[in-house]
PyMOL Python script that loads the backbone (N, CA, C, O; Angstrom):
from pymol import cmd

cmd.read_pdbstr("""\
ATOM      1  N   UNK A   1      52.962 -17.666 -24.649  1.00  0.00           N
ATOM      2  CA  UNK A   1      51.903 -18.053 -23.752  1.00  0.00           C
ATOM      3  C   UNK A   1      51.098 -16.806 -23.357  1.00  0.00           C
ATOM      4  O   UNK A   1      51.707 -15.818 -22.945  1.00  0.00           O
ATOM      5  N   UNK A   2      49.426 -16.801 -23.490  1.00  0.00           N
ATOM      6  CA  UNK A   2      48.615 -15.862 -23.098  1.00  0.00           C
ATOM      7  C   UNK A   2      48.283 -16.211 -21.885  1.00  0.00           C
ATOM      8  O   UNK A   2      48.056 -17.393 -21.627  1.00  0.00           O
ATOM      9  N   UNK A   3      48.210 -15.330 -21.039  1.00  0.00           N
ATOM     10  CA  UNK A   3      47.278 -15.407 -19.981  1.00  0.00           C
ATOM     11  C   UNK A   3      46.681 -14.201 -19.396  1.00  0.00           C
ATOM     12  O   UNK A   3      47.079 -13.055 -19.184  1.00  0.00           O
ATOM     13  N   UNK A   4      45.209 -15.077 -19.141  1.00  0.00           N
ATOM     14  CA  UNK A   4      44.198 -14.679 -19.161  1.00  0.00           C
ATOM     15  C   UNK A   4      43.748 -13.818 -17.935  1.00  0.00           C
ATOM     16  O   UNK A   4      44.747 -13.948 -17.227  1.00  0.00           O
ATOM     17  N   UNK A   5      43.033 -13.156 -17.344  1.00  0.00           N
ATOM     18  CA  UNK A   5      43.022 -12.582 -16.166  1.00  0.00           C
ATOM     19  C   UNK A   5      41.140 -11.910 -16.241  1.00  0.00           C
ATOM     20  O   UNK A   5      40.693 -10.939 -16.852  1.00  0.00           O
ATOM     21  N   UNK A   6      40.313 -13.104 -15.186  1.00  0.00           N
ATOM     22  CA  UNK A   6      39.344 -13.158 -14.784  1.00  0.00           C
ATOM     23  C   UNK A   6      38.835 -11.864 -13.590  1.00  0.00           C
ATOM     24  O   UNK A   6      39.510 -11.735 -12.569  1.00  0.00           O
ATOM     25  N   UNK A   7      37.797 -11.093 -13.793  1.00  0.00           N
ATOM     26  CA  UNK A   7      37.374 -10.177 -13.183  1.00  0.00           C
ATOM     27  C   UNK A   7      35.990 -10.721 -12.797  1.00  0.00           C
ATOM     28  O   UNK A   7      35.400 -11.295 -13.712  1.00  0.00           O
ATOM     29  N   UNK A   8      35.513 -10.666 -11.897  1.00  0.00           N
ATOM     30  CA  UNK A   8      33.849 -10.570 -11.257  1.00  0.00           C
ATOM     31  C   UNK A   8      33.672  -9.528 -10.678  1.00  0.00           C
ATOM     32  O   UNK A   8      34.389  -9.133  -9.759  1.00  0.00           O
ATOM     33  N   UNK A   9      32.429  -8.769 -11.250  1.00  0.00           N
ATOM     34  CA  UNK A   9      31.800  -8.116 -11.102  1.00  0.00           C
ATOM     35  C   UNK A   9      30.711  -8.418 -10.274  1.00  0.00           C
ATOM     36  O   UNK A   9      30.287  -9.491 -10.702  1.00  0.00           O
ATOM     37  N   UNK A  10      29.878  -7.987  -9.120  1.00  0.00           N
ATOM     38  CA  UNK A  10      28.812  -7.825  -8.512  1.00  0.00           C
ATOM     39  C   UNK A  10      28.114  -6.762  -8.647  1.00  0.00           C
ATOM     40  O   UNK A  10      28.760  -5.715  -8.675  1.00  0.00           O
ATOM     41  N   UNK A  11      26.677  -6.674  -8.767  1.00  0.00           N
ATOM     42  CA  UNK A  11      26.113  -5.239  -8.734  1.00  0.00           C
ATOM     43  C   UNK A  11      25.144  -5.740  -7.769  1.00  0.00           C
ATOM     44  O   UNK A  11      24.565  -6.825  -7.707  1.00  0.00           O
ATOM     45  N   UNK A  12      25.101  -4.779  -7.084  1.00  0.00           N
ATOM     46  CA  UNK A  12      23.419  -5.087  -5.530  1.00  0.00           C
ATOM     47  C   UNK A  12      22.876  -3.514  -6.095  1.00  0.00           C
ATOM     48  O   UNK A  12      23.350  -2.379  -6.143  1.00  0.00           O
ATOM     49  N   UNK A  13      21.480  -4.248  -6.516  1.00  0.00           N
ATOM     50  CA  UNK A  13      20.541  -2.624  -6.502  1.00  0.00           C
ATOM     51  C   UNK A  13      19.701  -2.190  -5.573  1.00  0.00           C
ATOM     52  O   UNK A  13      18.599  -2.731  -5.657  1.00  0.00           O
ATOM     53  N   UNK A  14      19.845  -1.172  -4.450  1.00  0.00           N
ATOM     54  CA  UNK A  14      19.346  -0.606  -3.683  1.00  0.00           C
ATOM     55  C   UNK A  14      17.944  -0.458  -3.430  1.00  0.00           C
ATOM     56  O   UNK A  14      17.081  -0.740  -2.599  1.00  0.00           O
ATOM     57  N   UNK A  15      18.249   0.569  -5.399  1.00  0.00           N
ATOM     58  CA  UNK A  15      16.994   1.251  -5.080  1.00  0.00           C
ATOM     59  C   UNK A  15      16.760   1.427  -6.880  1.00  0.00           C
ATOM     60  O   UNK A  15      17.554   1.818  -7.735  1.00  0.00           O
ATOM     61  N   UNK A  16      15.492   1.009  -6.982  1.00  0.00           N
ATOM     62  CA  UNK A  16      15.199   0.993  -8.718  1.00  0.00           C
ATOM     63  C   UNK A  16      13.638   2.199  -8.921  1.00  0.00           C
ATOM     64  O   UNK A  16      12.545   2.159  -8.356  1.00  0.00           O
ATOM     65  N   UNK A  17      14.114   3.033  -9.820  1.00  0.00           N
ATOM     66  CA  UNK A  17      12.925   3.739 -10.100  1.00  0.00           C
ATOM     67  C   UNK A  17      12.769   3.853 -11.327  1.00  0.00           C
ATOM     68  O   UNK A  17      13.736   4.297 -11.947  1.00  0.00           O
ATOM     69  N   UNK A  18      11.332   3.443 -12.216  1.00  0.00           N
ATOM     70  CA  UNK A  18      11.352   3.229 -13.642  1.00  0.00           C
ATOM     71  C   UNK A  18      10.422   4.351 -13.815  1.00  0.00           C
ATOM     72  O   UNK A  18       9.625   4.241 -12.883  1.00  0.00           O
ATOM     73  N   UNK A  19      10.026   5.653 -14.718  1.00  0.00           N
ATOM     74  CA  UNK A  19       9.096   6.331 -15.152  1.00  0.00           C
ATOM     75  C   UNK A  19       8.934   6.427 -16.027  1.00  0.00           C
ATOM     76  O   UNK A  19       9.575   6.965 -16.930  1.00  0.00           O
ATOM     77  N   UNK A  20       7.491   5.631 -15.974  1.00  0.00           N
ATOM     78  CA  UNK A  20       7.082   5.317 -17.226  1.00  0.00           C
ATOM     79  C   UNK A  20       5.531   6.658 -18.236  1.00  0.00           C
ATOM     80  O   UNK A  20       5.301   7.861 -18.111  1.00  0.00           O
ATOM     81  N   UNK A  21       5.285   6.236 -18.569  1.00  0.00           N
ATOM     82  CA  UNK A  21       4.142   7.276 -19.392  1.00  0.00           C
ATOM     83  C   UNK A  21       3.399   8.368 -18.097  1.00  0.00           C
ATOM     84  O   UNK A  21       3.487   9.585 -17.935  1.00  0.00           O
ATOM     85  N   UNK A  22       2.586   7.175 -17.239  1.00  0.00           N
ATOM     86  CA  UNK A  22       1.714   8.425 -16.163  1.00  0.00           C
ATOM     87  C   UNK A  22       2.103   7.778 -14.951  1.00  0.00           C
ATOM     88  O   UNK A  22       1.542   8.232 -13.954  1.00  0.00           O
ATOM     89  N   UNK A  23       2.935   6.812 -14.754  1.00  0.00           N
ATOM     90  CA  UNK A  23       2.897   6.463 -13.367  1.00  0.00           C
ATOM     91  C   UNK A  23       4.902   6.099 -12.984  1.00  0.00           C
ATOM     92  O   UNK A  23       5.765   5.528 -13.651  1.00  0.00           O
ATOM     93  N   UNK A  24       4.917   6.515 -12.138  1.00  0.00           N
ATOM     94  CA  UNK A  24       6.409   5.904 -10.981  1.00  0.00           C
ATOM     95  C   UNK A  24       6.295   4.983 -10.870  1.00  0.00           C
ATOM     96  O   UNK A  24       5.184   4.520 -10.609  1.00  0.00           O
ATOM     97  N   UNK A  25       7.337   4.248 -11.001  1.00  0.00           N
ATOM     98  CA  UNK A  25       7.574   2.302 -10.020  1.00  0.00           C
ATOM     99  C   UNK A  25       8.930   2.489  -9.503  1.00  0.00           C
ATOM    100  O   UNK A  25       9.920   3.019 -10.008  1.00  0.00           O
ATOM    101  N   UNK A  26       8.754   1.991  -8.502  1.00  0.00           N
ATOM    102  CA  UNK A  26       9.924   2.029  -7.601  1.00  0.00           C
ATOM    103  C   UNK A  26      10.129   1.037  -6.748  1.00  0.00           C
ATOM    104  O   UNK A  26       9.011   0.777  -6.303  1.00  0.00           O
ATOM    105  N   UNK A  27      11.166   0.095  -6.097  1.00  0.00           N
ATOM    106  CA  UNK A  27      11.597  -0.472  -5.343  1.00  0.00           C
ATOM    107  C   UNK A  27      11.376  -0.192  -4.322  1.00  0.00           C
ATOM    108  O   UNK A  27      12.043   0.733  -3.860  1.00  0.00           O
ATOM    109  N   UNK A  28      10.293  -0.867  -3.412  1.00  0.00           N
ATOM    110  CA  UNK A  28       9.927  -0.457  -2.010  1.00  0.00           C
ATOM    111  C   UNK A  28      10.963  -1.261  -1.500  1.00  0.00           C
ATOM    112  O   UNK A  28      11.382  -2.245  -2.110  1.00  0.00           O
ATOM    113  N   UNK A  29      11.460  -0.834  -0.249  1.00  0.00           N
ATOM    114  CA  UNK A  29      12.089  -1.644   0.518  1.00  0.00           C
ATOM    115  C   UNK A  29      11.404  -2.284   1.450  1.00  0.00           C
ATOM    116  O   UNK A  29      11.764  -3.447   1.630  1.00  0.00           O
ATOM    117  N   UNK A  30      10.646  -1.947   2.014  1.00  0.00           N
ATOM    118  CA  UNK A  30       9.483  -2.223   3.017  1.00  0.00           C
ATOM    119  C   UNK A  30       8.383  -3.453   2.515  1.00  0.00           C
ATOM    120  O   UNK A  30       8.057  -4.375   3.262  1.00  0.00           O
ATOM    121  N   UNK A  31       7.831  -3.274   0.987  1.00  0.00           N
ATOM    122  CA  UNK A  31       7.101  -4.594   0.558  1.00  0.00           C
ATOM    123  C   UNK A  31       8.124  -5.425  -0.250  1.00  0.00           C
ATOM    124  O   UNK A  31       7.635  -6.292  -0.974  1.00  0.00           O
ATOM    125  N   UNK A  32       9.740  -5.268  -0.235  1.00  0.00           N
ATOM    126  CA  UNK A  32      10.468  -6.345  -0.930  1.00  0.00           C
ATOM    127  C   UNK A  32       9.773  -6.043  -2.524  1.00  0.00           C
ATOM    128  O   UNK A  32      10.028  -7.096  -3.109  1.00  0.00           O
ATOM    129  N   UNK A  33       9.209  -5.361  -3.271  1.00  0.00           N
ATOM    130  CA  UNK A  33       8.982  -5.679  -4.534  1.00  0.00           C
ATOM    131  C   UNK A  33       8.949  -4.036  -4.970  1.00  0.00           C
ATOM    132  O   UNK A  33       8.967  -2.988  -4.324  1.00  0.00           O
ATOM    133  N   UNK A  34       8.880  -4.457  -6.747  1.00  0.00           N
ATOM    134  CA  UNK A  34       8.782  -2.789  -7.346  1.00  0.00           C
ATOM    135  C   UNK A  34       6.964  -2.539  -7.303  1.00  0.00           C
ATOM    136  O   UNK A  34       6.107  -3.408  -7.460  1.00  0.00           O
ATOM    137  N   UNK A  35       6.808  -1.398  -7.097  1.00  0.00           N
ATOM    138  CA  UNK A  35       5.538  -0.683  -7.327  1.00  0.00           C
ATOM    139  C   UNK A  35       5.487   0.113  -7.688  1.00  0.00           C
ATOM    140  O   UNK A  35       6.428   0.563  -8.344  1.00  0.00           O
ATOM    141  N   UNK A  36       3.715   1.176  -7.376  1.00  0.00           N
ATOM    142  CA  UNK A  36       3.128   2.304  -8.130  1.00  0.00           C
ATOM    143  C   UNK A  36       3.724   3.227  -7.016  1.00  0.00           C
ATOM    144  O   UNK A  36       3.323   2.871  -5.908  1.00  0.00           O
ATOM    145  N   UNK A  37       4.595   4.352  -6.980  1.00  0.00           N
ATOM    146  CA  UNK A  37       4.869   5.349  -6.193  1.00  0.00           C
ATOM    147  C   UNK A  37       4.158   6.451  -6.792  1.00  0.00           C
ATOM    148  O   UNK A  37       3.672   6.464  -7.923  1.00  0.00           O
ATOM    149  N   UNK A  38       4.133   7.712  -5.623  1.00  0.00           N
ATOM    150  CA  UNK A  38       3.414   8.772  -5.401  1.00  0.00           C
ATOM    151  C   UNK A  38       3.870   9.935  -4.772  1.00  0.00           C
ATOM    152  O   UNK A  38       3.823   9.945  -3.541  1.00  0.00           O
ATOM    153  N   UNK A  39       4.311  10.937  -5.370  1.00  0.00           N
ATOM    154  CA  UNK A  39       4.716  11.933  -4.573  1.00  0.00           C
ATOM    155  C   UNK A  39       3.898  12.648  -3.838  1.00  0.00           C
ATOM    156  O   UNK A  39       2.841  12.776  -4.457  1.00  0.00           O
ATOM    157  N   UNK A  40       3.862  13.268  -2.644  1.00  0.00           N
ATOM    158  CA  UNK A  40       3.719  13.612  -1.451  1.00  0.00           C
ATOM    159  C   UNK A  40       2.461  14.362  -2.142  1.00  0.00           C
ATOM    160  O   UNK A  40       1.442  14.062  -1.521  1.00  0.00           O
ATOM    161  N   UNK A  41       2.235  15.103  -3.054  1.00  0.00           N
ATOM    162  CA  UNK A  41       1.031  15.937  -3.765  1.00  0.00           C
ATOM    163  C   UNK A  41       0.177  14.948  -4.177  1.00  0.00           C
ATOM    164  O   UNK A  41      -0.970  15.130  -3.769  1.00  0.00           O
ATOM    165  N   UNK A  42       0.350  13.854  -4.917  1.00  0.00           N
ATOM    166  CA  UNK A  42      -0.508  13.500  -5.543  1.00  0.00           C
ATOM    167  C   UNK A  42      -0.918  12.233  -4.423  1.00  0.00           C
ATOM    168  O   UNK A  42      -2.033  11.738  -4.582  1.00  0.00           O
ATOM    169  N   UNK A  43      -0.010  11.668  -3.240  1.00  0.00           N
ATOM    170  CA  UNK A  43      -0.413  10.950  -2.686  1.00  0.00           C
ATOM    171  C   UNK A  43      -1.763  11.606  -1.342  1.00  0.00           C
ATOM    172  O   UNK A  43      -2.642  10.958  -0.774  1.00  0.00           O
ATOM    173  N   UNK A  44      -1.436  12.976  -1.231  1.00  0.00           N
ATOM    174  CA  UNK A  44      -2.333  13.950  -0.152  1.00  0.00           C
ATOM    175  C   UNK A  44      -3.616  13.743  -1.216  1.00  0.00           C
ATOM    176  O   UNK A  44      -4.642  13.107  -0.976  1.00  0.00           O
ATOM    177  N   UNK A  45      -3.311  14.384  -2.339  1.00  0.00           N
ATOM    178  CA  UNK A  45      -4.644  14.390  -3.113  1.00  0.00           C
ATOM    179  C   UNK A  45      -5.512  13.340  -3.203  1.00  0.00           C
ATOM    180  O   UNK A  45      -6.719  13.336  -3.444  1.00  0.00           O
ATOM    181  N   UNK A  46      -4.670  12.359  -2.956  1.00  0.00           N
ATOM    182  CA  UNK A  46      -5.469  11.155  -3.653  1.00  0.00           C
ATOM    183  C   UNK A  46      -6.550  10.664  -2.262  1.00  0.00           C
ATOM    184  O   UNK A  46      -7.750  10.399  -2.326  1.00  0.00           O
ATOM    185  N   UNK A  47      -5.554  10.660  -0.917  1.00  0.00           N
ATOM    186  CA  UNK A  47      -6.313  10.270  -0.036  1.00  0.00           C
ATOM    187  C   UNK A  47      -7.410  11.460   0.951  1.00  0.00           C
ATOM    188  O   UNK A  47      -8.092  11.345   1.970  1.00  0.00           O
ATOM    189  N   UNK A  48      -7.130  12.480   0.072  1.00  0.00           N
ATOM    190  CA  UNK A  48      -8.307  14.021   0.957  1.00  0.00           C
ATOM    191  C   UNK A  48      -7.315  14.266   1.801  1.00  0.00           C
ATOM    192  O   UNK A  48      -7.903  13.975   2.843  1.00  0.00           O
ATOM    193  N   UNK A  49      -6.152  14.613   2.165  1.00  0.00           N
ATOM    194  CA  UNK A  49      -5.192  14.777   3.423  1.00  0.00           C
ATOM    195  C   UNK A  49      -4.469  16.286   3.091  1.00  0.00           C
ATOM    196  O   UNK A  49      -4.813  16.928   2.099  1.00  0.00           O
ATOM    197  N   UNK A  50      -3.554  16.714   3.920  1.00  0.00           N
ATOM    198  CA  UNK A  50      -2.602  17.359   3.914  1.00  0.00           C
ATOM    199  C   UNK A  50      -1.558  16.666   3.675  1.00  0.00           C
ATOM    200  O   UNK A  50      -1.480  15.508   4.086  1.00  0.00           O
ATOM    201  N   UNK A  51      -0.503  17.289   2.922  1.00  0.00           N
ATOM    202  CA  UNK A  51       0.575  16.691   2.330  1.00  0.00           C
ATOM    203  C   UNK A  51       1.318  16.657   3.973  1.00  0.00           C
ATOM    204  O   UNK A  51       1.955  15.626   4.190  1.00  0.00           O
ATOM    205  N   UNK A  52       1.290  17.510   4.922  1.00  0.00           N
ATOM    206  CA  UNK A  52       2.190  17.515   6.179  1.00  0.00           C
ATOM    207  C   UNK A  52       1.237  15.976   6.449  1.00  0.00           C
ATOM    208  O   UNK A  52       1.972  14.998   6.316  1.00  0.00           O
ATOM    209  N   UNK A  53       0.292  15.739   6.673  1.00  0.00           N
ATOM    210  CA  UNK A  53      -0.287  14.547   7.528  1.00  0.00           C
ATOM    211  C   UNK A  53       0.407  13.145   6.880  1.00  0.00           C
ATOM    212  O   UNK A  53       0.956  12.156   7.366  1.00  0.00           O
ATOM    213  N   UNK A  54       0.077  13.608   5.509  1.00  0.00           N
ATOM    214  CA  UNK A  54       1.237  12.414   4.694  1.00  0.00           C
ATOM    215  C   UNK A  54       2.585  12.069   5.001  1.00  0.00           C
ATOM    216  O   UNK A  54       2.949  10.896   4.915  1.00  0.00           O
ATOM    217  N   UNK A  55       3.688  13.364   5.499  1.00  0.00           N
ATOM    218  CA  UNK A  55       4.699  12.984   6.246  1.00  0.00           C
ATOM    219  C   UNK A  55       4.607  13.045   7.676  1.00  0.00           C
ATOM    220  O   UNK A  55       5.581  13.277   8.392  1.00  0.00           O
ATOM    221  N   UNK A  56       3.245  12.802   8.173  1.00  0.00           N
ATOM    222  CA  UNK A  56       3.158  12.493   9.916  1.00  0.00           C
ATOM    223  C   UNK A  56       3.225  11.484   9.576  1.00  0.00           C
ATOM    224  O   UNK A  56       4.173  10.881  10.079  1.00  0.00           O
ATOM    225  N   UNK A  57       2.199  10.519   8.402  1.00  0.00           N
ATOM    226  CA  UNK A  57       2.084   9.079   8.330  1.00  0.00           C
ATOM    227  C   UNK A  57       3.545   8.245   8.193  1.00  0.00           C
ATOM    228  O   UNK A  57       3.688   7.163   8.762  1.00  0.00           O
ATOM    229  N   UNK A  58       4.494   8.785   7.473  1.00  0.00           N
ATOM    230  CA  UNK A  58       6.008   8.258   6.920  1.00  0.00           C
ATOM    231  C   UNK A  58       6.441   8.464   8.072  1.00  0.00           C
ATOM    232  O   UNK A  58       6.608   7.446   8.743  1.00  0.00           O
ATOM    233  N   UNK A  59       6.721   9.577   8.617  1.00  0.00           N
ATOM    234  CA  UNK A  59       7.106   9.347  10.288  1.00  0.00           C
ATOM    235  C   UNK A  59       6.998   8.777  10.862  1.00  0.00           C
ATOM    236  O   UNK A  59       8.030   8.300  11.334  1.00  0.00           O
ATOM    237  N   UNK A  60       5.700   8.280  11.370  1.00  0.00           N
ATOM    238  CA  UNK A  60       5.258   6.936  12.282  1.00  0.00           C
ATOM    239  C   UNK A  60       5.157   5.720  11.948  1.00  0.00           C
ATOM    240  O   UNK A  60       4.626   4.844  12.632  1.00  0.00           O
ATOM    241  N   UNK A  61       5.736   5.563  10.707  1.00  0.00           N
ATOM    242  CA  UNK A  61       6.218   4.176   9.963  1.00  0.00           C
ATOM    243  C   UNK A  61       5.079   3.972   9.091  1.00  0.00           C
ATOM    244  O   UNK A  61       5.188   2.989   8.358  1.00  0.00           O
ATOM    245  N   UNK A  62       4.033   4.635   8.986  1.00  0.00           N
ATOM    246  CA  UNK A  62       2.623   3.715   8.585  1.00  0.00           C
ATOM    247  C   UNK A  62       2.782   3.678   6.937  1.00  0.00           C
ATOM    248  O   UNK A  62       2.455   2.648   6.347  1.00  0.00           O
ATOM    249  N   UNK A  63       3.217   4.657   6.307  1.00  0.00           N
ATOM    250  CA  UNK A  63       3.739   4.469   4.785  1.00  0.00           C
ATOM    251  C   UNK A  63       5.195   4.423   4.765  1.00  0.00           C
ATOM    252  O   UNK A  63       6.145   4.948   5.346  1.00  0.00           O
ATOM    253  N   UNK A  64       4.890   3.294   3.550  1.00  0.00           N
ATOM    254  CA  UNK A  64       6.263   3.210   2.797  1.00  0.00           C
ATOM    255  C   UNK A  64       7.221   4.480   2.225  1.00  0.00           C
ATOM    256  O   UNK A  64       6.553   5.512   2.285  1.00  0.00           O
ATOM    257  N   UNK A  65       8.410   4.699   1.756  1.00  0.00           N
ATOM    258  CA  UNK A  65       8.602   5.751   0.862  1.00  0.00           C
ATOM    259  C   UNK A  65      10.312   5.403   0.297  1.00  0.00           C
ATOM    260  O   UNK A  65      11.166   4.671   0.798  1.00  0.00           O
ATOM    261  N   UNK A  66      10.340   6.082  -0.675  1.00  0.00           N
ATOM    262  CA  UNK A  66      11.962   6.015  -0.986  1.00  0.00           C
ATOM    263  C   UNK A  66      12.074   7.320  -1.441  1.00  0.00           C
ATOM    264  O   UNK A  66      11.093   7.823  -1.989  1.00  0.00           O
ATOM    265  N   UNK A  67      13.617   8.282  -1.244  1.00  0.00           N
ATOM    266  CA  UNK A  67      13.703   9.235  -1.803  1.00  0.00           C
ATOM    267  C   UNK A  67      14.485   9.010  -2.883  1.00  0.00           C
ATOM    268  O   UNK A  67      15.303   8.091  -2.928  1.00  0.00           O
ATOM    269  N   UNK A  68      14.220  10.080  -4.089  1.00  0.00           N
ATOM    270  CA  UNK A  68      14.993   9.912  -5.001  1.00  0.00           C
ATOM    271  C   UNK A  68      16.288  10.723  -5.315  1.00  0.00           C
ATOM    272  O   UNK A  68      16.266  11.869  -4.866  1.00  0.00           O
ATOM    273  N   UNK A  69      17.632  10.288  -6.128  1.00  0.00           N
ATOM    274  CA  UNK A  69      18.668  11.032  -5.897  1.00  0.00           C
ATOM    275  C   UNK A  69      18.726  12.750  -5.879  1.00  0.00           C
ATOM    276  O   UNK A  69      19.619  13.502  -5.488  1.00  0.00           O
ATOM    277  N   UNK A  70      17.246  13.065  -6.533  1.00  0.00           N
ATOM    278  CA  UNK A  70      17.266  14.723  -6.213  1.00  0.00           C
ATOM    279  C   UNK A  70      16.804  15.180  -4.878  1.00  0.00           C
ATOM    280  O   UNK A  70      17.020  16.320  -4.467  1.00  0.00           O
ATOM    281  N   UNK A  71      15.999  14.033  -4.033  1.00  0.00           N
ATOM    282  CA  UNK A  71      15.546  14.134  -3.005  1.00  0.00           C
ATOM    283  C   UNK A  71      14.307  14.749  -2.710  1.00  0.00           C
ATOM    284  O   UNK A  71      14.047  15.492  -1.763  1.00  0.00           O
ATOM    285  N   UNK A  72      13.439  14.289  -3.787  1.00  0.00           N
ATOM    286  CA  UNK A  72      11.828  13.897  -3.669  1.00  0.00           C
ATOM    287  C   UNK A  72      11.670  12.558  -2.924  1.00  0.00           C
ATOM    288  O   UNK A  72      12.418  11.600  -3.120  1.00  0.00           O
ATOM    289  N   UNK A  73      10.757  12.562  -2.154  1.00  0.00           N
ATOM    290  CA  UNK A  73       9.874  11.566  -1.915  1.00  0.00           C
ATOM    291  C   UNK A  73       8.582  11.508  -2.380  1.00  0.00           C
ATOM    292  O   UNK A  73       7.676  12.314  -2.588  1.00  0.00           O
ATOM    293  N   UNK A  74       8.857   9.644  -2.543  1.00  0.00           N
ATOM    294  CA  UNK A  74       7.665   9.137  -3.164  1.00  0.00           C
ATOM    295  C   UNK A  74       7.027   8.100  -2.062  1.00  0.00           C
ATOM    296  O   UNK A  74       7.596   7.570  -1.109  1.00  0.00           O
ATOM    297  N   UNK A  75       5.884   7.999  -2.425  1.00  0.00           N
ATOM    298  CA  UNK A  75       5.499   7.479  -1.548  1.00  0.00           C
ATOM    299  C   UNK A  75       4.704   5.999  -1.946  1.00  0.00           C
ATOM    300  O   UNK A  75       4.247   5.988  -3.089  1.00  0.00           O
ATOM    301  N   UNK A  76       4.516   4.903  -1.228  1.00  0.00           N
ATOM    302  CA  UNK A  76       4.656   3.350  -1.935  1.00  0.00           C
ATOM    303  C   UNK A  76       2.907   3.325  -1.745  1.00  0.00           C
ATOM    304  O   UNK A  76       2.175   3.312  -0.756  1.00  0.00           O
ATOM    305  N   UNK A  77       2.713   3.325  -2.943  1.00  0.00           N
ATOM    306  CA  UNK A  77       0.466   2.932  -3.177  1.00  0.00           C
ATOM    307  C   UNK A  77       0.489   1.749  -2.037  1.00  0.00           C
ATOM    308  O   UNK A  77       0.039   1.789  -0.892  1.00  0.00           O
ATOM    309  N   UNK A  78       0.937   1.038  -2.496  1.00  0.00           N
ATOM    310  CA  UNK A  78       0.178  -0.571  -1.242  1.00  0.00           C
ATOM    311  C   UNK A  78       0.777  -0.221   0.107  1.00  0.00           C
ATOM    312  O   UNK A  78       0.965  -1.209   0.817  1.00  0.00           O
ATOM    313  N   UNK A  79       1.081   0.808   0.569  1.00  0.00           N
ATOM    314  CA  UNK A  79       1.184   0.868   1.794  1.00  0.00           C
ATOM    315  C   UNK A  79       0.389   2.059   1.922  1.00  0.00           C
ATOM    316  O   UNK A  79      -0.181   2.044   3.013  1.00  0.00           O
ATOM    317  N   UNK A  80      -0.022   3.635   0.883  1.00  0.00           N
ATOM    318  CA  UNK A  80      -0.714   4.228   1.096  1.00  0.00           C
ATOM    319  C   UNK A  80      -2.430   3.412   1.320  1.00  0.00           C
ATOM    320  O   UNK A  80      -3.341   3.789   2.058  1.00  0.00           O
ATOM    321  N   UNK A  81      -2.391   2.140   0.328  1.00  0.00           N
ATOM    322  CA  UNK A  81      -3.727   1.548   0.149  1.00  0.00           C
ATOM    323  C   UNK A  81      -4.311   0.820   1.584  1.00  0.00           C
ATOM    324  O   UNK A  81      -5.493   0.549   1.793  1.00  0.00           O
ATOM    325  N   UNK A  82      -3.150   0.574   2.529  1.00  0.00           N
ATOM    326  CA  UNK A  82      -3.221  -0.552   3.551  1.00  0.00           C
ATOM    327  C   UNK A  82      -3.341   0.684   4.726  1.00  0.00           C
ATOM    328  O   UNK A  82      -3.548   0.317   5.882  1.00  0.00           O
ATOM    329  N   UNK A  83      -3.209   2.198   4.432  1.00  0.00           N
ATOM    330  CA  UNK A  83      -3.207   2.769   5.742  1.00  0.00           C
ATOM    331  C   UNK A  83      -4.972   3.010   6.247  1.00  0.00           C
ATOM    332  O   UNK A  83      -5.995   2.529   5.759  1.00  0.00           O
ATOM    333  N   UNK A  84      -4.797   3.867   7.306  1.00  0.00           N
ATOM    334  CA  UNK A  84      -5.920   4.158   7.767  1.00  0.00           C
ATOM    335  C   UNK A  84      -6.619   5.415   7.466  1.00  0.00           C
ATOM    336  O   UNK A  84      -7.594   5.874   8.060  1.00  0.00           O
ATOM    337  N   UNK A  85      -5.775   6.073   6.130  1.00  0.00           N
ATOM    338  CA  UNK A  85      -6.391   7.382   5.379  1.00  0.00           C
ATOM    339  C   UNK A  85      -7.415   7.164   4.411  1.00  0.00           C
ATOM    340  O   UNK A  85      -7.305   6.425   3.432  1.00  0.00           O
ATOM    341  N   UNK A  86      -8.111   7.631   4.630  1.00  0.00           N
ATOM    342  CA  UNK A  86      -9.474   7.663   3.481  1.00  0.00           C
ATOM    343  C   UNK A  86      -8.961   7.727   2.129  1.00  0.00           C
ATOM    344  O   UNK A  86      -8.191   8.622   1.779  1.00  0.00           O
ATOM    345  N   UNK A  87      -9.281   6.996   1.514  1.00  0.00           N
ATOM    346  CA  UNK A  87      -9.095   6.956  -0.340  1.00  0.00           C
ATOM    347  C   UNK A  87     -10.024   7.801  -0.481  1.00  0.00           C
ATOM    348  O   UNK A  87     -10.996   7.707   0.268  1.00  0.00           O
ATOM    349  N   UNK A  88      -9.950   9.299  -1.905  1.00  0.00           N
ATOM    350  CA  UNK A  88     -10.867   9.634  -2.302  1.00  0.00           C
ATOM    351  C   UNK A  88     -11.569   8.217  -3.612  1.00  0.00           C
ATOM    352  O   UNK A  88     -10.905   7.370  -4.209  1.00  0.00           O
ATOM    353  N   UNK A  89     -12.800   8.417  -3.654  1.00  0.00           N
ATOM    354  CA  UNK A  89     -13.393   7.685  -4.453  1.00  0.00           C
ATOM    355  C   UNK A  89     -14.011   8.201  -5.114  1.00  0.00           C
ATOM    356  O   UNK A  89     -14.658   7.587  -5.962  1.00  0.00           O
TER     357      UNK A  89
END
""", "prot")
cmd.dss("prot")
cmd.show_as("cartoon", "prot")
cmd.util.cbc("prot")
cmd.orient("prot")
């Protein structure tokens, strides 16, 4: 007689970051979905800012961000897009 012996496995993913050709996607926690992330340089650049004003904004909740296991932060586009920082255009 064989018997058999059943294992379940669960996996919960935290935190997902895919890099792809020119852009980050990452698992916001804040919009529930994956997006376009931005590190702290290219997210200052993008909106005319100081990269410090960019982490005044993450401070005061107004952007999204996730760090990554080396401990960069990125920062979440649809919450940089929804703030009150000027987009360069």
């Amino acid at each position: 007689m064989t018997r058999t012996t059943r294992t379940r496995i669960t996996i919960q993913t935290e935190r997902v970051l895919v890099m792809g050709h020119r852009s980050l996607y990452g698992l916001c926690i804040e919009c529930g979905d994956e997006v376009r992330m931005a590190t702290i340089d290219q997210a200052s650049a993008m909106v005319g800012v100081s990269s410090r004003e960019i982490y005044r904004e993450i401070e005061s909740g107004n952007l999204h961000f996730m760090e990554t296991p080396q401990g960069s932060v990125l920062v979440c586009f649809n919450s940089l897009n929804d703030s009150n920082l000027r987009m360069k255009g």
